[in-house]
BALOBA-1460 file (C-alpha; in Angstrom, 3 decimals):
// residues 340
<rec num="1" residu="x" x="-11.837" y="45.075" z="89.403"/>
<rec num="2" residu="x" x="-12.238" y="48.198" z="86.935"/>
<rec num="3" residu="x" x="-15.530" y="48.654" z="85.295"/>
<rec num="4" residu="x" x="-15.680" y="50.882" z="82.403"/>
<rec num="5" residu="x" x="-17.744" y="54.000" z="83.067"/>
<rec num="6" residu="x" x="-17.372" y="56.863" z="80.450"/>
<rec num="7" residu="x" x="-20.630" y="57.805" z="79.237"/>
<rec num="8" residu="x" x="-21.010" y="57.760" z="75.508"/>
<rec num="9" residu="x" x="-23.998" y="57.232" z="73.560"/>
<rec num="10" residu="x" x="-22.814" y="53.985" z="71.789"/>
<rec num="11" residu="x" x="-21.809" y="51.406" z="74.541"/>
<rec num="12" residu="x" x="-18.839" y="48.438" z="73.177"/>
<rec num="13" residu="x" x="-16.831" y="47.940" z="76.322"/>
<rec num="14" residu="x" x="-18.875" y="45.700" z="78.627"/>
<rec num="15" residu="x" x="-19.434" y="42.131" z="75.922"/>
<rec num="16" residu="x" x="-22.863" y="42.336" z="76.441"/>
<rec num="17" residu="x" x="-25.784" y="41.242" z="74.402"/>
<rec num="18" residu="x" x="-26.251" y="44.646" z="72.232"/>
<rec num="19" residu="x" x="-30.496" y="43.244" z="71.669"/>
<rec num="20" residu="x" x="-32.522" y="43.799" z="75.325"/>
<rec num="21" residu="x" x="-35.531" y="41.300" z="75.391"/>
<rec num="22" residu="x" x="-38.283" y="41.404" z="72.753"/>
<rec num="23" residu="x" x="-41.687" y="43.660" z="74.054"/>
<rec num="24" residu="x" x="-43.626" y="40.355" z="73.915"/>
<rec num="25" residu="x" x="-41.364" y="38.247" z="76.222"/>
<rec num="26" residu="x" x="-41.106" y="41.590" z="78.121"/>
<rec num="27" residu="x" x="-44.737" y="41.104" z="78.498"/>
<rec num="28" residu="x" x="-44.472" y="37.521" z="79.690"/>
<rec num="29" residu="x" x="-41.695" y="38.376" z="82.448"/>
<rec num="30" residu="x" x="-44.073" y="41.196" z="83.688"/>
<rec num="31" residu="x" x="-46.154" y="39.318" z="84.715"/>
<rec num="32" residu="x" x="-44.711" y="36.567" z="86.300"/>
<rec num="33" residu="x" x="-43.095" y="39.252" z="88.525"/>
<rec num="34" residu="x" x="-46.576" y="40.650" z="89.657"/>
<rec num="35" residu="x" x="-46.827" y="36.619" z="91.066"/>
<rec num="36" residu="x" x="-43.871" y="37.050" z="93.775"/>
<rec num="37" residu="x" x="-44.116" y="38.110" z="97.284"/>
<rec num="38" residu="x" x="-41.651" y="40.404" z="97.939"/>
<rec num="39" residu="x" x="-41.852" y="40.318" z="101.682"/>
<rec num="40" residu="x" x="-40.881" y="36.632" z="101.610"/>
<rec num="41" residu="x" x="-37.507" y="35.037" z="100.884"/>
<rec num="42" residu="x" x="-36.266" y="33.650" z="97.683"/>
<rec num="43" residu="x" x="-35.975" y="29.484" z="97.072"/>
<rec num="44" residu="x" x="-32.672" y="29.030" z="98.791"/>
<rec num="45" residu="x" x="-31.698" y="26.364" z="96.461"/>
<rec num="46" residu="x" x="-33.601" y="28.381" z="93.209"/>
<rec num="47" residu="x" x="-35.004" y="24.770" z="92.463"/>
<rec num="48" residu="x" x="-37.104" y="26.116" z="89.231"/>
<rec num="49" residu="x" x="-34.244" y="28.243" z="87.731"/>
<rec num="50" residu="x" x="-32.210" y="25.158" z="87.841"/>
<rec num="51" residu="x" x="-34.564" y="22.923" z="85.949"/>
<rec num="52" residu="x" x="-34.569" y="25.830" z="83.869"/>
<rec num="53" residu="x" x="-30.912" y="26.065" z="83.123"/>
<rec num="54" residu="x" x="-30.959" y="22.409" z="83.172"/>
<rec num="55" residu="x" x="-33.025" y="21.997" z="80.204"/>
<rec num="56" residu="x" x="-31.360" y="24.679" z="78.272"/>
<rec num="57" residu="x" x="-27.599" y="23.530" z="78.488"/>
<rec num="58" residu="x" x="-28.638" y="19.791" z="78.283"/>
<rec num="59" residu="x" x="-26.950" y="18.599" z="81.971"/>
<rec num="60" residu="x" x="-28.388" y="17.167" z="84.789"/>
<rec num="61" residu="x" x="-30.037" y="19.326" z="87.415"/>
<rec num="62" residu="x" x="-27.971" y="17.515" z="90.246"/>
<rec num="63" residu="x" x="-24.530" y="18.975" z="88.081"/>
<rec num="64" residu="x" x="-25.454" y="22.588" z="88.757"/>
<rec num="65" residu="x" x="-24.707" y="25.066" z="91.179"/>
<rec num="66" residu="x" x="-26.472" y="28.637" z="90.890"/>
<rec num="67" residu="x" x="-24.172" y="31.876" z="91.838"/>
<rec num="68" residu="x" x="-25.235" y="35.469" z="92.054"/>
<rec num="69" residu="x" x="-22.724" y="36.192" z="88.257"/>
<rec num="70" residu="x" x="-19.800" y="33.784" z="87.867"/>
<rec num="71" residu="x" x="-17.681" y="36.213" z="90.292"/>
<rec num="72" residu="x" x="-19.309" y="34.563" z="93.298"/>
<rec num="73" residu="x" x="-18.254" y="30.875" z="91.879"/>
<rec num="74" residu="x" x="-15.017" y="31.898" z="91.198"/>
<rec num="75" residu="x" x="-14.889" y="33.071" z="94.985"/>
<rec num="76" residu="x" x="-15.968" y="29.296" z="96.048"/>
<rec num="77" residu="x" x="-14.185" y="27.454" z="94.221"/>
<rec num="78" residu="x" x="-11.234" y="29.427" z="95.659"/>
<rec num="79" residu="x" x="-12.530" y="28.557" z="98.733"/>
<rec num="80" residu="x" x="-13.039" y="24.836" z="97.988"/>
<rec num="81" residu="x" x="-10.291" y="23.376" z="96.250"/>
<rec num="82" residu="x" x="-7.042" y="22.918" z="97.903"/>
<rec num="83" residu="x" x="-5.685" y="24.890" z="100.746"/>
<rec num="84" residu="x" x="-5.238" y="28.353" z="101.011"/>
<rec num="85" residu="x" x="-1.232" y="27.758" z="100.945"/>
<rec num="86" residu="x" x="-1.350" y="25.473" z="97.663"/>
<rec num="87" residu="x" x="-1.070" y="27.848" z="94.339"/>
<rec num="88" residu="x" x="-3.507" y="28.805" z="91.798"/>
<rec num="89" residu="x" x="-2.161" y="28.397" z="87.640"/>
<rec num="90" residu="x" x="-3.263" y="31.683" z="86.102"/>
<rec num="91" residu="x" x="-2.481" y="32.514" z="82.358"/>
<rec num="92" residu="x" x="-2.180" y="35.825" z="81.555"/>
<rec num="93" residu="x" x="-3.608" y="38.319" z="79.853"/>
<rec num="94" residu="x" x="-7.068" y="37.181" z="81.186"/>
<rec num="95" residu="x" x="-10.473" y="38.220" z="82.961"/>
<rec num="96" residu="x" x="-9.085" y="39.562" z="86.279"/>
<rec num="97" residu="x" x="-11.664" y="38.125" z="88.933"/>
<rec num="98" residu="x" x="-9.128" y="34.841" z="89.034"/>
<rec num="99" residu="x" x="-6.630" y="36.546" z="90.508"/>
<rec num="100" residu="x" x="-8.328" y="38.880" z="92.655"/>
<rec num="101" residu="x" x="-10.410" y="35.802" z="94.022"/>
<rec num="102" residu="x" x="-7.039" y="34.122" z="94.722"/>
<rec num="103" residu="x" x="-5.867" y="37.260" z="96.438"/>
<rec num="104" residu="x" x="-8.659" y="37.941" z="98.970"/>
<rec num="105" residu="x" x="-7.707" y="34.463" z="100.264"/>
<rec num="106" residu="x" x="-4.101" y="35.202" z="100.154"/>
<rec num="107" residu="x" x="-3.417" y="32.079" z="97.797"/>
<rec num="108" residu="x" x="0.109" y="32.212" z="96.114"/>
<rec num="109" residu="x" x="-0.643" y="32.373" z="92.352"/>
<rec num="110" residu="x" x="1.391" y="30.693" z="89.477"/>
<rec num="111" residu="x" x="0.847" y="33.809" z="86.579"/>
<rec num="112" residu="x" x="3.052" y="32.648" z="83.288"/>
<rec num="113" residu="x" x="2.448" y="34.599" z="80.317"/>
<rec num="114" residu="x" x="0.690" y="33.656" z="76.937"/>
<rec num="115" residu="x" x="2.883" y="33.229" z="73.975"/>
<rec num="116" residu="x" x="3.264" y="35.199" z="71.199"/>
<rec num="117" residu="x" x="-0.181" y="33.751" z="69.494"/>
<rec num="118" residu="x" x="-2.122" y="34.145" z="73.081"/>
<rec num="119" residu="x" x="-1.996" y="30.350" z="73.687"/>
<rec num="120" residu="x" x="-0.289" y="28.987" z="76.721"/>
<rec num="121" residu="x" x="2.721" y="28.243" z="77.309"/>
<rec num="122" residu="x" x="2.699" y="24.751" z="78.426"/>
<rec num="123" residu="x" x="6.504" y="24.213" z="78.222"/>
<rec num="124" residu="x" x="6.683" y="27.185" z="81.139"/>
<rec num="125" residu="x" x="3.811" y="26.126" z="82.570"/>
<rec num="126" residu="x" x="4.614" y="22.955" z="83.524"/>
<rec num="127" residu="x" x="7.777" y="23.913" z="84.918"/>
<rec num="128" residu="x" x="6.237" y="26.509" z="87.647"/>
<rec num="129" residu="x" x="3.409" y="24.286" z="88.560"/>
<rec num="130" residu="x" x="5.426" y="21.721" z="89.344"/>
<rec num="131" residu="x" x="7.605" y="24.223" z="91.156"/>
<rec num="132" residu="x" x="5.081" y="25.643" z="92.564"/>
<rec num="133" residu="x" x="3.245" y="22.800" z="93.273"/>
<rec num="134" residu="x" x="0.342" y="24.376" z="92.433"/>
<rec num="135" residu="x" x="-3.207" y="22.437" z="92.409"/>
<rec num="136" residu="x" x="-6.074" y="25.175" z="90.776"/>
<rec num="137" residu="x" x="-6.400" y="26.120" z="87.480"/>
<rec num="138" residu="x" x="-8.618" y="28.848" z="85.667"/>
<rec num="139" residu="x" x="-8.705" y="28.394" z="81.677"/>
<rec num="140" residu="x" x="-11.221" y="31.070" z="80.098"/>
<rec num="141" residu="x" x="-12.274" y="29.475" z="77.345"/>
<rec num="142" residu="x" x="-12.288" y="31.396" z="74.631"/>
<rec num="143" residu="x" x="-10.347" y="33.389" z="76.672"/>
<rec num="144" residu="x" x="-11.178" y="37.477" z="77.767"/>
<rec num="145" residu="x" x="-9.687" y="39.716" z="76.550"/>
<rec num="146" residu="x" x="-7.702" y="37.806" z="73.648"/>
<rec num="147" residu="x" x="-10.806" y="36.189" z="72.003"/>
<rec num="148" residu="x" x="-9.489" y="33.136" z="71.457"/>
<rec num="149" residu="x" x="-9.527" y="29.832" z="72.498"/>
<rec num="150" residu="x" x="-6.642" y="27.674" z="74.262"/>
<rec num="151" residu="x" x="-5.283" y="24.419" z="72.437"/>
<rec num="152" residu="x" x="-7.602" y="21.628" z="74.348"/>
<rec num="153" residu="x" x="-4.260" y="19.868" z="74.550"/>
<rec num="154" residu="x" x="-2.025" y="21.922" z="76.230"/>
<rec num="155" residu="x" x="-4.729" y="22.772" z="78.832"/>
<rec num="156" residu="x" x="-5.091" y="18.594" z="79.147"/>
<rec num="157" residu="x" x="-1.556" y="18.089" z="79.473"/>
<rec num="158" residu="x" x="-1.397" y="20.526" z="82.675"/>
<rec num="159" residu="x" x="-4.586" y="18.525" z="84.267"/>
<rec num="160" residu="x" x="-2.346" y="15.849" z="84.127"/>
<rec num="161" residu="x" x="-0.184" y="17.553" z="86.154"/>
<rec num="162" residu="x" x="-2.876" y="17.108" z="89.143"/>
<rec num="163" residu="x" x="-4.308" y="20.691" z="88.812"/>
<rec num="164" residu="x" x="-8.154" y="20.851" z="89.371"/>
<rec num="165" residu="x" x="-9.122" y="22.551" z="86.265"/>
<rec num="166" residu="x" x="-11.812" y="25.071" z="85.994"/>
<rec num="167" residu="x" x="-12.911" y="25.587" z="82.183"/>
<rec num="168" residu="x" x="-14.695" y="29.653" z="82.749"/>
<rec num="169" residu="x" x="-17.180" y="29.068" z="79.354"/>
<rec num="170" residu="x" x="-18.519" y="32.404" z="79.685"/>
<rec num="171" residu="x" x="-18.792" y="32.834" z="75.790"/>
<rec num="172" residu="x" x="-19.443" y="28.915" z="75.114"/>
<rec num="173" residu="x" x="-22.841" y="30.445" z="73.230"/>
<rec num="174" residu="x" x="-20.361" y="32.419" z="70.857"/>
<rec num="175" residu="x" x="-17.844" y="29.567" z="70.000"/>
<rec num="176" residu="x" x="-19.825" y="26.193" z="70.546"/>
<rec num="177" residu="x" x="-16.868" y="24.858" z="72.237"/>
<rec num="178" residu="x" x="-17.007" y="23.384" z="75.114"/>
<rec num="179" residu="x" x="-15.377" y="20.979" z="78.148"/>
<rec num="180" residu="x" x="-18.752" y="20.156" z="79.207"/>
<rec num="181" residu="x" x="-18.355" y="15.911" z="78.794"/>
<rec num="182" residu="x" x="-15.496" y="16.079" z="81.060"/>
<rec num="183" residu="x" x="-17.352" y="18.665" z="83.579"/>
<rec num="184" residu="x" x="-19.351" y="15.794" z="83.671"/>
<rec num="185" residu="x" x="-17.337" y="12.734" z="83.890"/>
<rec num="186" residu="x" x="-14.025" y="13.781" z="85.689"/>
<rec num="187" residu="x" x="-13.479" y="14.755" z="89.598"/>
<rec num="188" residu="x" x="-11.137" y="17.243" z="87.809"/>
<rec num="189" residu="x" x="-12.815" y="19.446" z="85.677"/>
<rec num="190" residu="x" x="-16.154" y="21.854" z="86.055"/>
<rec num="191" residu="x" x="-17.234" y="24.352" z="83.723"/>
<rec num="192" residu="x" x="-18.646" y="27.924" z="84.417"/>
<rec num="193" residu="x" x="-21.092" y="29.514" z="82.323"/>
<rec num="194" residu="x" x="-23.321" y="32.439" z="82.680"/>
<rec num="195" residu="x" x="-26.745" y="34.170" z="81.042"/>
<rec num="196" residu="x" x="-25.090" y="37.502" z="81.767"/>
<rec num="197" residu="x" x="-23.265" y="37.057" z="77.810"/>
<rec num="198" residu="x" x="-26.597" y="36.046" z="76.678"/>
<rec num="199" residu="x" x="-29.621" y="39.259" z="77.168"/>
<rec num="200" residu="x" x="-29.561" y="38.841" z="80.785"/>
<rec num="201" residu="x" x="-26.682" y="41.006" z="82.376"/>
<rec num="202" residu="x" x="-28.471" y="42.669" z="84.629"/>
<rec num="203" residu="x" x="-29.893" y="39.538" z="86.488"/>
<rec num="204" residu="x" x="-26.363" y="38.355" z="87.783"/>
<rec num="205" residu="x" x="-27.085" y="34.501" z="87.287"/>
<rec num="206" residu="x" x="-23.843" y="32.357" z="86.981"/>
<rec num="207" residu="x" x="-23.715" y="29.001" z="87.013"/>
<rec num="208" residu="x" x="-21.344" y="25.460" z="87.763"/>
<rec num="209" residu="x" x="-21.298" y="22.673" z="86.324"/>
<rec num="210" residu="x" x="-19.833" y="19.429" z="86.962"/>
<rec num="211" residu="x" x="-20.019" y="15.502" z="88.413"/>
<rec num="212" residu="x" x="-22.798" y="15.282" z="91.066"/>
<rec num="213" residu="x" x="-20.413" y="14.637" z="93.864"/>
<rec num="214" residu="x" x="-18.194" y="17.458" z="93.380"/>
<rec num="215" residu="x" x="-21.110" y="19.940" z="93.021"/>
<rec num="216" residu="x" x="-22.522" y="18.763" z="96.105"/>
<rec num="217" residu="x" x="-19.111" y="19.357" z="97.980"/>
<rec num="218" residu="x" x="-18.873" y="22.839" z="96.121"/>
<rec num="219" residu="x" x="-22.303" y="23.902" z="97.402"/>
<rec num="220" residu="x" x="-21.620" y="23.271" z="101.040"/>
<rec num="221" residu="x" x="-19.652" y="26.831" z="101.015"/>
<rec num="222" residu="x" x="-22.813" y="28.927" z="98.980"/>
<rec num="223" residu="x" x="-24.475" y="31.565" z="100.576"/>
<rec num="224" residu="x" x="-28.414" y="30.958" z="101.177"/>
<rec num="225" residu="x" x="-30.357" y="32.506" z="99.360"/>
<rec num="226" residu="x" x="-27.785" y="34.048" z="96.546"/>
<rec num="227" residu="x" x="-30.239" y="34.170" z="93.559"/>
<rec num="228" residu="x" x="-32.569" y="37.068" z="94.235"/>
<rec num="229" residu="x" x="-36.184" y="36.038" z="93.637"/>
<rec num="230" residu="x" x="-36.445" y="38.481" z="90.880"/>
<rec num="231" residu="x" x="-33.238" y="37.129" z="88.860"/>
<rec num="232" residu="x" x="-34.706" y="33.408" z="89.424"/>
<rec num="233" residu="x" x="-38.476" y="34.831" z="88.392"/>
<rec num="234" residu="x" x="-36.937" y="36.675" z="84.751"/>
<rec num="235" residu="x" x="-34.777" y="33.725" z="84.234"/>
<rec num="236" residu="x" x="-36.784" y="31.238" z="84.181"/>
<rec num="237" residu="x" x="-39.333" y="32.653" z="81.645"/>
<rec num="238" residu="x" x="-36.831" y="33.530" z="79.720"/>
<rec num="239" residu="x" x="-34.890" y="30.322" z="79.411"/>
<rec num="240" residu="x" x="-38.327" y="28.923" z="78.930"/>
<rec num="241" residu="x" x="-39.852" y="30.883" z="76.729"/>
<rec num="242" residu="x" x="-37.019" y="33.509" z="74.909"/>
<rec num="243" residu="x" x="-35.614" y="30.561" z="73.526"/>
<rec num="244" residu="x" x="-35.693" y="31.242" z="69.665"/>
<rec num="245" residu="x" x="-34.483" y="34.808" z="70.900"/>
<rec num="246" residu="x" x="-31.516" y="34.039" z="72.471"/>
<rec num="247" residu="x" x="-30.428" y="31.892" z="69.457"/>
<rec num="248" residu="x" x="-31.220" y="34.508" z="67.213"/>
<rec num="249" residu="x" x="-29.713" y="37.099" z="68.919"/>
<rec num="250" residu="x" x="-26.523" y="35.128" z="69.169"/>
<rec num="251" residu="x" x="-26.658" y="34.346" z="65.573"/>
<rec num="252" residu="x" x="-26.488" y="37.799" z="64.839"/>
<rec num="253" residu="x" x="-23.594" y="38.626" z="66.914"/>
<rec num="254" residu="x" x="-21.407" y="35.903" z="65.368"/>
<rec num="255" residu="x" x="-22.524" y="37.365" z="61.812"/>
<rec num="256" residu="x" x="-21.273" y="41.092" z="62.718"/>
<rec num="257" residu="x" x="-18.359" y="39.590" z="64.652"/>
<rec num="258" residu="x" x="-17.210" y="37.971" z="61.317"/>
<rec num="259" residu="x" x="-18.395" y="41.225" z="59.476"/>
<rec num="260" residu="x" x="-16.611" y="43.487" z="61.921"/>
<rec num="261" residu="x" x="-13.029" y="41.953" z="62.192"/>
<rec num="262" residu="x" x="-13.130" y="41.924" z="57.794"/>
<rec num="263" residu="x" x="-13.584" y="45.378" z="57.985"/>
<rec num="264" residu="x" x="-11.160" y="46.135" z="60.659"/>
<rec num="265" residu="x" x="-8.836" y="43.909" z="59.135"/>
<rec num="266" residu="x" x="-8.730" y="45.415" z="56.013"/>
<rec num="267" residu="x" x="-7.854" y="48.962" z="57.795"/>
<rec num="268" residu="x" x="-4.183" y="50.184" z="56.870"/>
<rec num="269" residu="x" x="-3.041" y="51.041" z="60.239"/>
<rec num="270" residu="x" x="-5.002" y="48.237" z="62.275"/>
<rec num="271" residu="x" x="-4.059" y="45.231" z="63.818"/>
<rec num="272" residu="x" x="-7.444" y="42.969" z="64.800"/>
<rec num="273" residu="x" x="-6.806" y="39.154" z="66.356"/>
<rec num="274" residu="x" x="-9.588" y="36.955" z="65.241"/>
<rec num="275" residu="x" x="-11.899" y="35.806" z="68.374"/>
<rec num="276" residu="x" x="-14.399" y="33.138" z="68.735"/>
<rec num="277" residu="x" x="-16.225" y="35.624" z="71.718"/>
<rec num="278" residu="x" x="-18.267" y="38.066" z="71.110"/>
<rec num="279" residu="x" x="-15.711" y="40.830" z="71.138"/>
<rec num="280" residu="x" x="-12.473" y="42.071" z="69.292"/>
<rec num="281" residu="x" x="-8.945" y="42.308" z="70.407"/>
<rec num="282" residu="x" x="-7.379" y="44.940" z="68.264"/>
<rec num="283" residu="x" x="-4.299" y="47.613" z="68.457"/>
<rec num="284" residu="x" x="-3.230" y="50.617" z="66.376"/>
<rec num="285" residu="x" x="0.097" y="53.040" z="65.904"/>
<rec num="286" residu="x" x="-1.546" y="55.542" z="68.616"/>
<rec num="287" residu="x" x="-1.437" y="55.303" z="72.300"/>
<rec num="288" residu="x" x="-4.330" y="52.963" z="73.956"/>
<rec num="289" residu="x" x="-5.448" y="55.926" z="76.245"/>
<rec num="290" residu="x" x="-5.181" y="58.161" z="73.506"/>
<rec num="291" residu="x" x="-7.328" y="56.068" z="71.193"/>
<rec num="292" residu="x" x="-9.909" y="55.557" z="73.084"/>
<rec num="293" residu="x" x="-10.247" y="59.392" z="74.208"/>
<rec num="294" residu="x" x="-10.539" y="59.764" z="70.613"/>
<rec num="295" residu="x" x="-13.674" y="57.496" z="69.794"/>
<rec num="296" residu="x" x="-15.431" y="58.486" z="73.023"/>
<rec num="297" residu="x" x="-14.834" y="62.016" z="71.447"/>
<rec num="298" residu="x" x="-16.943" y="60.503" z="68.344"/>
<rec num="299" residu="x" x="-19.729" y="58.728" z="70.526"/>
<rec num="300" residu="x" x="-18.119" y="55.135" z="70.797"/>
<rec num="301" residu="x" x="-16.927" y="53.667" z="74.088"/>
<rec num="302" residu="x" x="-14.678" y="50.370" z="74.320"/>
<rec num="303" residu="x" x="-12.481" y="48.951" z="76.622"/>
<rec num="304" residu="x" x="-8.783" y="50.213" z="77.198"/>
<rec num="305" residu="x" x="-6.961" y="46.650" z="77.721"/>
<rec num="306" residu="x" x="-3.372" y="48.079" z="76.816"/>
<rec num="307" residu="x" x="-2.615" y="47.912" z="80.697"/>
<rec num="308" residu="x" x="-2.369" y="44.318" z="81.368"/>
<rec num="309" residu="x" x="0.725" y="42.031" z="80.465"/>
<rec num="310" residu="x" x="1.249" y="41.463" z="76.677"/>
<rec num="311" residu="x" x="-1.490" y="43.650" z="75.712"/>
<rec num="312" residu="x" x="0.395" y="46.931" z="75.010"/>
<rec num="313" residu="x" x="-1.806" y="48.909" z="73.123"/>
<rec num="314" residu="x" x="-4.185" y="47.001" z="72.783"/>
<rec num="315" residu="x" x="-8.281" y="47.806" z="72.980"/>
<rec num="316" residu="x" x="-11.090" y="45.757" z="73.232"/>
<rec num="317" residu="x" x="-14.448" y="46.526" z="71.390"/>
<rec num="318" residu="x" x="-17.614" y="43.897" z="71.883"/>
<rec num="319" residu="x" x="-19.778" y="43.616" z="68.766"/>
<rec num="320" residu="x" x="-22.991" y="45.794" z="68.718"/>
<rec num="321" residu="x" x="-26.131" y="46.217" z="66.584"/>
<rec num="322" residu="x" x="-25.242" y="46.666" z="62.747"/>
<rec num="323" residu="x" x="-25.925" y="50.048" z="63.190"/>
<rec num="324" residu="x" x="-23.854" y="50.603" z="66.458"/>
<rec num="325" residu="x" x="-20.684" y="48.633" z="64.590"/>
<rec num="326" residu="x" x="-21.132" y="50.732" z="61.926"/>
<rec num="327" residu="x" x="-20.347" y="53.838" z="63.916"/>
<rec num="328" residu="x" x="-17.732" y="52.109" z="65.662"/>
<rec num="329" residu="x" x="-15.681" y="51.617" z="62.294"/>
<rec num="330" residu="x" x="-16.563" y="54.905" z="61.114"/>
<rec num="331" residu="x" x="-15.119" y="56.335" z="64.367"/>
<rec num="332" residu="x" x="-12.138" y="54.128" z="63.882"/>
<rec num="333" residu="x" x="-11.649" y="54.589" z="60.637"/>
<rec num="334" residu="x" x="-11.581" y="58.297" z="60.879"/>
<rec num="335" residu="x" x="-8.977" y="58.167" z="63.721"/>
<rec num="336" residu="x" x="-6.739" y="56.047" z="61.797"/>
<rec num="337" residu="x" x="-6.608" y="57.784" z="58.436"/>
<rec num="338" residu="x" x="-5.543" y="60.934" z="60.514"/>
<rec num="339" residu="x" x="-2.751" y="59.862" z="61.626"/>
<rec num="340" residu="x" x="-1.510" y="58.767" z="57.997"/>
């Protein structure tokens, strides 16, 4: 798994919240940190964070299991569900930890491409998993790096094909769609979300959802103690407390994710693909690498995606600040009208 490194003053290549926490709710988190032991060990089961995460996503507290970022759930779940012989349905482009999860266990994966528009192919897909007989699926929903989301029924009509589906709703806070009633109702189906889209990054808190008895299966193979007592601490006031924040902050990255793809998509020379994430797929006439060499060059770092399957040329910029997008368009703007 490739992180993106390059130092440049103006950060767009990791989707992360672009507003850190608010002094005042800083404030509050300080001080619930001066209240923990740090010679003792975390709540094994991170009982409070839960009731936490609970409340704010609406689902029972017996639906949830707690991982240290949604890496570590993928990991389980590739543990969990089938054998390590039985396939795993992949669609491709998409974020990278399914297959790498399915590769440290040495499970054979079904990869089919995405069409033309980025949606699956279901007509192919059916045809390798039942091939394949393959019984996992991953669906990232919207989907990373494409931005946008699957057709609910073509991803139903390959449950039906006996896959245990896995709905990744990393940036459920950016597109308010979500598989969450049938996380919650079907042996099936769980969801994965995170806080790490959401201010809180740096705490590594993902999290499972799904019917009580499948959970409780799932969390026979999670490690003790997994949620360091810090990331459960900082968490919890925040869920608590940074409420209106977090649905503020979100609010404003929807408004300059609308703002940004108008002004991209008005730029002779771009292509941008409309996303319901909190990032932009977009390509130009000049060479990925080259591109992006070019806007580092001007302060501005995204993501080089041209290397993956269908993606050729293709970069990835997450939605800043006003002021940060700004520079970001100015940078790309600048690039593009030399080259006309």
């Amino acid at each position: 798994y490739k992180t993106e490194t390059t130092p440049a003053p103006i950060k767009l290549s990791s989707n992360e919240l672009p507003y850190d926490l608010p002094p005042d709710l800083k404030g509050r988190v300080s001080e619930a940190l001066k209240g923990i032991p740090f010679n003792r060990y975390p709540d094994p089961n991170s009982e409070r964070l839960k009731s936490a995460v609970a409340e704010f996503f609406c689902v029972p507290e017996e639906s949830i299991v707690l991982g240290n970022g949604s890496d570590e759930l993928i990991y389980y779940l590739s543990i969990v569900i089938g054998e390590f012989e039985q396939g795993v349905y992949i669609p491709i482009p998409t974020f990278p930890m399914y297959e790498i999860a399915s590769d440290v266990f040495g499970r054979p994966k079904t990869c089919v491409p995405l069409d033309s528009s980025f949606d699956i192919d279901l007509e192919e897909s059916i045809r390798r998993v039942e091939e394949e007989k393959t019984v996992l699926a991953y669906f990232s929903y919207p989907n990373n790096p494409t931005g946008n989301l699957f057709s609910r029924e073509k991803m139903e009509a390959l449950r039906e094909k006996g896959l245990f589906t896995v709905v990744d709703e990393a940036y459920y806070s950016y597109s308010g769609d979500s598989f969450v009633s049938d996380a919650l109702s079907r042996e099936d189906t769980v969801i994965l979300r995170t806080l790490s889209k959401i201010g809180l990054a740096s705490l590594r808190v993902g999290i499972l959802i799904g019917r009580e008895e499948v959970v409780r299966e799932i969390d026979k193979v999670r490690l003790p103690f997994n949620i360091t007592y810090p990331s459960q601490v900082i968490a919890e006031v925040v869920l608590r407390e940074g409420r209106d924040f977090l649905q503020w902050a979100v609010a404003e990255v929807v408004k300059e994710r609308e703002r940004l793809y108008r002004e991209m998509d008005s730029m002779e020379g771009v292509e941008v693909f409309p996303s319901r994430a909190n990032f932009l797929l977009f390509r130009t006439s000049l060479p990925a690498k080259e591109l992006h060499s070019r806007l580092v060059d001007r302060g501005v770092l995204v993501r080089d995606m041209s290397h993956l399957p269908g993606l050729e040329g293709c970069l990835r910029v997450s939605v800043g600040k006003r002021e940060e997008n700004d520079a970001f368009l100015e940078a790309l703007y600048s690039v593009v009208s030399s080259l006309q």
